[in-house]
C-alpha positions in Angstrom: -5.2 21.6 -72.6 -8.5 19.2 -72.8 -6.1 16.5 -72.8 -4.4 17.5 -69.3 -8.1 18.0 -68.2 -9.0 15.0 -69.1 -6.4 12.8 -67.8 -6.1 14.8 -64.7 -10.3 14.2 -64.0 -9.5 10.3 -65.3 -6.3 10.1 -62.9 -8.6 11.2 -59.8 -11.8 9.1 -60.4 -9.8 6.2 -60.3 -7.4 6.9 -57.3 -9.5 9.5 -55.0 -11.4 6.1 -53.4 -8.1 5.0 -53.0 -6.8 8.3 -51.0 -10.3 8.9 -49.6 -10.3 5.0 -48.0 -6.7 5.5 -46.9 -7.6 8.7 -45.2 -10.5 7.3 -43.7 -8.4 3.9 -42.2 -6.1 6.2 -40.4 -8.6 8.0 -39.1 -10.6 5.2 -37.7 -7.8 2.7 -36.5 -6.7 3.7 -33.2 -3.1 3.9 -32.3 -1.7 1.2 -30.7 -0.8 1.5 -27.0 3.2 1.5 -27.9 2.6 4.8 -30.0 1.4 6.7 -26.7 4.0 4.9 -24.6 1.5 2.7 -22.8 3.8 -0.4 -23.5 2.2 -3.4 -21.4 4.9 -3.8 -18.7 6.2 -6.9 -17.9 8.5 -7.7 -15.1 11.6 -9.5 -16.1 13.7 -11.7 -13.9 17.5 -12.8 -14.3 18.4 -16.6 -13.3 19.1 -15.1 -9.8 15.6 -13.7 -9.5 16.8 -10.0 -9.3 14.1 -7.9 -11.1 14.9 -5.9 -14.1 14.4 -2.1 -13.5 11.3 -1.1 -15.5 11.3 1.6 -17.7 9.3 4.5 -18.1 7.7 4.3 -14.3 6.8 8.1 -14.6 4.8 7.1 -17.7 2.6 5.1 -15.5 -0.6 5.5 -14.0 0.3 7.9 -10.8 -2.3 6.4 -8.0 -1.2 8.8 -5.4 1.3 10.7 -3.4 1.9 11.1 0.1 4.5 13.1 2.4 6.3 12.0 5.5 8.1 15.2 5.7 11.2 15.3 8.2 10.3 17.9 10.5 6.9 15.7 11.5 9.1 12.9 12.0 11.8 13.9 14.4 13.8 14.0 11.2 14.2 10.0 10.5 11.0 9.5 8.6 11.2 5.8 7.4 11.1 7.1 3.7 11.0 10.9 3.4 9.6 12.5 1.8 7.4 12.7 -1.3 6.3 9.3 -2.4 4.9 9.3 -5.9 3.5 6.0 -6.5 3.0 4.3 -10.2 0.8 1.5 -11.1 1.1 0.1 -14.7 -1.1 0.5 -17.5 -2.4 -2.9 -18.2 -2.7 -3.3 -13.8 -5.0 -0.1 -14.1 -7.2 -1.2 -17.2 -7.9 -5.1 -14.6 -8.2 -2.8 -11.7 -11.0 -0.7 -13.1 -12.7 -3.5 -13.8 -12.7 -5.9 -11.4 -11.1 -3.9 -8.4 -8.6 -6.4 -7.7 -4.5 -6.6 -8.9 -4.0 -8.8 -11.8 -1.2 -11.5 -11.7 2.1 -9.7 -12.7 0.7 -6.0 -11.7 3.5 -3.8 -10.4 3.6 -0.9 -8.4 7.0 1.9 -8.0 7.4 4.2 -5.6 9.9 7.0 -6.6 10.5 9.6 -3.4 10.7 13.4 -3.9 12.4 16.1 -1.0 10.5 18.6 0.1 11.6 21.8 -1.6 9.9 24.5 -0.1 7.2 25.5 2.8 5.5 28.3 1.2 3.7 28.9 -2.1 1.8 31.6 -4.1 -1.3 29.2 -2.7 0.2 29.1 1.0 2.3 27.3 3.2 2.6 23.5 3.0 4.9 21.0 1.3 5.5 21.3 -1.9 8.1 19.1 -3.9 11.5 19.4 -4.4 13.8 17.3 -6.4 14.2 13.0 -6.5 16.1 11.9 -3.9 16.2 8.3 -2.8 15.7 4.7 -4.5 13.2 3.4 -6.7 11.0 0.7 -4.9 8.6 -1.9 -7.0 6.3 -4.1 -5.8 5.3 -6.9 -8.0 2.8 -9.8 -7.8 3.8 -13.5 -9.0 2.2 -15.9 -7.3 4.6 -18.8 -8.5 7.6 -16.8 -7.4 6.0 -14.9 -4.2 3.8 -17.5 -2.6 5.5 -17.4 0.7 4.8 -13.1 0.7 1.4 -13.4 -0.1 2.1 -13.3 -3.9 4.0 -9.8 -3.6 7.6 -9.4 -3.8 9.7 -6.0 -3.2 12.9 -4.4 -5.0 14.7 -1.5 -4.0 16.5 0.1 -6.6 19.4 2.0 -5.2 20.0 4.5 -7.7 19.6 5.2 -11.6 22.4 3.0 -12.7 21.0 0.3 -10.7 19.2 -2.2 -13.6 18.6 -5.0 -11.4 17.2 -5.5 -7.4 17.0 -8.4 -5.1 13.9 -8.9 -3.3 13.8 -7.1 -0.1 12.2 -9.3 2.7 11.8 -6.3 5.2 8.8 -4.8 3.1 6.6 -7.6 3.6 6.1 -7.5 6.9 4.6 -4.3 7.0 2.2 -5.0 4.2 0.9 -8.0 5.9 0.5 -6.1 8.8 -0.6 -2.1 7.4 -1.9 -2.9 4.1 -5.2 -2.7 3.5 -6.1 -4.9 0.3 -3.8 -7.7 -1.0 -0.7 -6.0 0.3 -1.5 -2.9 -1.0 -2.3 0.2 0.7 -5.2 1.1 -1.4 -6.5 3.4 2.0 -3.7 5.8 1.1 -4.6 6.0 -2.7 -7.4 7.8 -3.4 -7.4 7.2 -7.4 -7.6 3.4 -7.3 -10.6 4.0 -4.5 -12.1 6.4 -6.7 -12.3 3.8 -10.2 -12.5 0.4 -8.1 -15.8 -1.1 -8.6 -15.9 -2.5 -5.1 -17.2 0.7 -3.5 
């Protein structure tokens, strides 16, 4: 009995600084950003400069929604209805700090229907279910110079895995936008963190 004391007290003193150190590194490193699924999203290009769809947009940073519901819009709103809109995580960690879009930022827009026009909280819109394509906006100022550094891809649907730029977008950036063919004036999170106040 003394012997399985003793080995048993001998056994601890020389591994519990072991355990106790182990315990205490997992406690203190923080998890990397993969382990939440804040993987650092990079846009990827084929040789014909389609853009890869990016994974895990509703993951993102959500900057905002806005609604262009049909019955305000003689019922041929330009993108009805919802629009949920994404910014990336590494684009919201440059944006916080220096109010500006890093090189390589991108931005997806995902549109919702509206489902319904009354609510336990009152009438309104209030979402429905995804309908349309998936639009991302990135910035490459190599491969975008002549769009101000932006380009646009419209993904059609969710088999669609790569886009070609759409040239219509950038003309109502340039024109509506309000900073760096973005239109920060409609997103209310990125005006809230920016520190150009």
């Amino acid at each position: 009995m003394l012997q399985h004391r003793f080995f048993r007290e001998t056994l601890l003193s020389s591994i519990g600084p072991l355990l106790l150190s182990g315990m205490l590194f997992t406690q203190v490193t923080p998890a990397s950003a993969s382990e939440h699924g804040h993987h650092k999203a990079h846009a990827k290009f084929n040789q014909a400069g389609e853009l890869a769809r990016p994974a895990n947009i509703k993951e993102w940073i959500s900057i905002g929604a806005s609604v262009t519901p049909k019955d305000m819009n003689n019922g041929t709103p330009a993108f009805p209805e919802f629009h949920y809109v994404y910014i990336d995580h590494a684009s919201w960690s440059h944006w916080k700090k220096t109010g500006e879009f890093r090189e390589g930022a991108m931005i997806a827009k995902e549109l919702v229907s509206v489902g319904s026009k009354s609510a336990a909280s009152g009438s309104g819109y209030f979402a429905g279910d995804y309908v349309g394509p998936v639009a991302v906006s990135v910035k490459d100022s190599k491969r975008f110079a002549k769009s101000n550094n932006w380009g646009y891809f419209v993904f059609g649907d969710d088999k669609a895995q790569n886009a070609a730029a759409d040239e219509s977008c950038v003309a109502c950036h340039k024109a509506n936008a309000a900073q760096d063919m973005v239109f920060t004036q409609y997103w209310a999170p990125l005006r809230a963190v920016s520190p150009k106040k």
